[in-house]
C-alpha positions as CSV (number, residue, x, y, z in Angstrom):
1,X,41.2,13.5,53.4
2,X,39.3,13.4,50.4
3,X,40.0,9.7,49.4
4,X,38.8,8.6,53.0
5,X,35.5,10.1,52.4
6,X,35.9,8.4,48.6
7,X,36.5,5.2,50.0
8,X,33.9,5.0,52.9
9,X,30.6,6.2,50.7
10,X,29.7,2.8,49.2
11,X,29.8,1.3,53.1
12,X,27.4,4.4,54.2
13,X,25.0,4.6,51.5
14,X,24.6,0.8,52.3
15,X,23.5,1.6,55.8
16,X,21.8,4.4,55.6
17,X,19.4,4.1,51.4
18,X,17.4,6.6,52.6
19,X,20.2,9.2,52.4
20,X,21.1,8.4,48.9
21,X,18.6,10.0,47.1
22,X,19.1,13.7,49.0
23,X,22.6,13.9,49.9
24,X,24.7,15.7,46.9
25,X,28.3,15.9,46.6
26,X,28.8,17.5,43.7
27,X,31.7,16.3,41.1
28,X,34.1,14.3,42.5
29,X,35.2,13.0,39.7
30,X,38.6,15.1,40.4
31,X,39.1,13.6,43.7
32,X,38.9,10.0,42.4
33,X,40.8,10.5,39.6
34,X,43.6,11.7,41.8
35,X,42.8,9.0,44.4
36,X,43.7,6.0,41.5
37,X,46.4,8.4,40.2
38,X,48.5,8.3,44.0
39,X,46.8,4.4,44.0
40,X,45.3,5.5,47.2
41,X,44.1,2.5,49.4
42,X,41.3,3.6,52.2
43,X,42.9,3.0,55.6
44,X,42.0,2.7,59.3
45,X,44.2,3.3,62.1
46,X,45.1,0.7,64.9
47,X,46.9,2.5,67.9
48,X,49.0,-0.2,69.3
49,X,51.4,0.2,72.4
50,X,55.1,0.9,71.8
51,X,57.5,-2.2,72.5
52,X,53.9,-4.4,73.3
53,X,51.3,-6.4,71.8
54,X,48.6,-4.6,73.2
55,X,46.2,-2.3,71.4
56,X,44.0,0.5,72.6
57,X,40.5,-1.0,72.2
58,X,36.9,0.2,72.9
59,X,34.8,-2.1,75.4
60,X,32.2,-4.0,73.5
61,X,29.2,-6.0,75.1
62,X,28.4,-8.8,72.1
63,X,30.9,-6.7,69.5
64,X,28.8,-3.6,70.1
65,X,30.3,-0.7,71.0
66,X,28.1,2.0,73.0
67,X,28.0,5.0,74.8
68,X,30.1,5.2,78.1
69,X,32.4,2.2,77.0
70,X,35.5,2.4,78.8
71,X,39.2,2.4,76.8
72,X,41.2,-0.6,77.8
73,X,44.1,-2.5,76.7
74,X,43.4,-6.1,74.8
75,X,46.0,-8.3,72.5
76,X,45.9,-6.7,69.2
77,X,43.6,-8.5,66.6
78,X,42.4,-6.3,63.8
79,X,38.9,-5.7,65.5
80,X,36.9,-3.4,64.8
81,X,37.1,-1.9,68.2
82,X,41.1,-1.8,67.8
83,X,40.4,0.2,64.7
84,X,39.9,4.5,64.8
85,X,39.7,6.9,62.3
86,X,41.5,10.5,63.6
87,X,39.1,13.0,62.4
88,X,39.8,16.6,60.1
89,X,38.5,17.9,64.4
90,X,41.5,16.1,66.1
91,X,38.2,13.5,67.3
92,X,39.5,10.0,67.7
93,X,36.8,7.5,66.7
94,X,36.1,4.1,67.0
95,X,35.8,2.2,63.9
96,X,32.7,0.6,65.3
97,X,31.1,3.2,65.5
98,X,30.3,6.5,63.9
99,X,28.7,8.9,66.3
100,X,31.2,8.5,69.6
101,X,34.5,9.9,70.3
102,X,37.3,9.1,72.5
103,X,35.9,11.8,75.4
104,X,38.6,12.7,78.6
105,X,35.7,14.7,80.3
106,X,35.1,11.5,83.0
107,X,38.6,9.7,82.5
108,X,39.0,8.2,79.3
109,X,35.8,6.8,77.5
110,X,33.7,6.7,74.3
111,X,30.7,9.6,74.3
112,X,28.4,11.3,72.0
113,X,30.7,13.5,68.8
114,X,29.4,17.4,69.7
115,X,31.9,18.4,67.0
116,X,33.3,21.5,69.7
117,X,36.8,19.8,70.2
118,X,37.3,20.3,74.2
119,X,37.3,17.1,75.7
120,X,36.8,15.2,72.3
121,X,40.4,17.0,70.8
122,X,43.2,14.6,70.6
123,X,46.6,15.7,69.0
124,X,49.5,13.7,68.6
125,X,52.6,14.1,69.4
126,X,54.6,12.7,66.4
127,X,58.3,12.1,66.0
128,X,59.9,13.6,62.2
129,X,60.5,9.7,61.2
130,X,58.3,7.6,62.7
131,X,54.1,7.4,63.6
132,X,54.2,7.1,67.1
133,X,54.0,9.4,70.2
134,X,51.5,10.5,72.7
135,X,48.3,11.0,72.7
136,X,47.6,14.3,74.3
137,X,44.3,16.2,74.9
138,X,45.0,19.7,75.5
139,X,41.7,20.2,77.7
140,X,43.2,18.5,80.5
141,X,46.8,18.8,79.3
142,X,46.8,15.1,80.2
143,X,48.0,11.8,77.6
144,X,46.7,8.8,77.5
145,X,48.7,6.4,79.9
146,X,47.6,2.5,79.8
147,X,49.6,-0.9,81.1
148,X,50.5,-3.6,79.1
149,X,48.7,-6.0,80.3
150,X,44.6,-7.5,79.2
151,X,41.9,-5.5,80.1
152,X,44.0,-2.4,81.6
153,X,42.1,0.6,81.7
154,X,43.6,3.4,80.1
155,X,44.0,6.6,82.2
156,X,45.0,10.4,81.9
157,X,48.5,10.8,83.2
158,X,50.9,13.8,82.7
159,X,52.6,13.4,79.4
160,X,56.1,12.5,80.7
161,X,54.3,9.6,82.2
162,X,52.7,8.4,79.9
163,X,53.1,5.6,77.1
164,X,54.3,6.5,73.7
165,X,51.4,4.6,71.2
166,X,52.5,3.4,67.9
167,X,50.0,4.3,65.0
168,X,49.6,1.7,62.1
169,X,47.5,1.7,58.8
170,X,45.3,-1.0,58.5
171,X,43.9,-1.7,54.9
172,X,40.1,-1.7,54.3
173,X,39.6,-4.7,52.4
């Protein structure tokens, strides 16, 4: 995880100067070095539907993603609110957005990170050979079901129900 965390400090520091100056890493020097050693590239994930052209995506108002925002399906386009990062936590986050969560408290929408797993824990339930499977959160023993079709909200369903999402790296260019 270490070349994630490499990779997304220049984009931080840019939005947030003020943070520069008191935040201390220590030496990474290590970690980068092994980072161009494996000619690690940063990534972001895009959860698309197995079998479908549809991608899970975060409901945006103006490309703005905000607290509440409801999961639905939409034509997968590289968007920022197609992309998510799978926290160290198991917390599924939008790529637009660093401080919400995929949250299965009130159905399936994006809420304040509180970092204590419950509703906000996501595993998933990967095949040996492949990146795809469910997307399961153990708090409601419940995966993420969705149709393939625009604008289809996604729902909790029993697992056996529900789709099996295909995970692919996107590059950070």
């Amino acid at each position: 995880m270490p070349n994630i965390i490499i990779a997304l400090k220049p984009e931080f520091y840019k939005a947030r100067p003020h943070l520069a100056s008191v935040t201390d890493f220590g030496d990474i020097s290590s970690r980068i070095k092994l980072k161009e050693h494996l000619r690690c590239k940063p990534f972001k994930w895009s959860i698309r539907l197995e079998n479908s052209s549809h991608c899970l995506s975060a409901e945006s108002s103006m490309g703005r993603i905000s607290r509440g925002a409801r999961v639905e399906m939409r034509i997968c386009r590289a968007e920022r609110t197609q992309q998510w990062r799978l926290s160290e936590n198991g917390e599924i986050r939008p790529m637009g957005s660093s401080r919400l969560c995929l949250d299965s408290l009130k159905g399936i929408t994006l809420l304040k990170c509180h970092n204590q797993g419950a509703h906000q824990k996501w595993s998933i339930t990967v095949s040996l050979d492949t990146i795809e499977g469910h997307l399961f959160n153990a708090s409601v023993g419940k995966c993420i079901k969705a149709e393939s079709e625009i604008s289809s909200l996604a729902q909790l369903q029993f697992c056996s129900l529900a789709n099996i999402f295909h995970l692919e790296v996107v590059e950070v260019h």
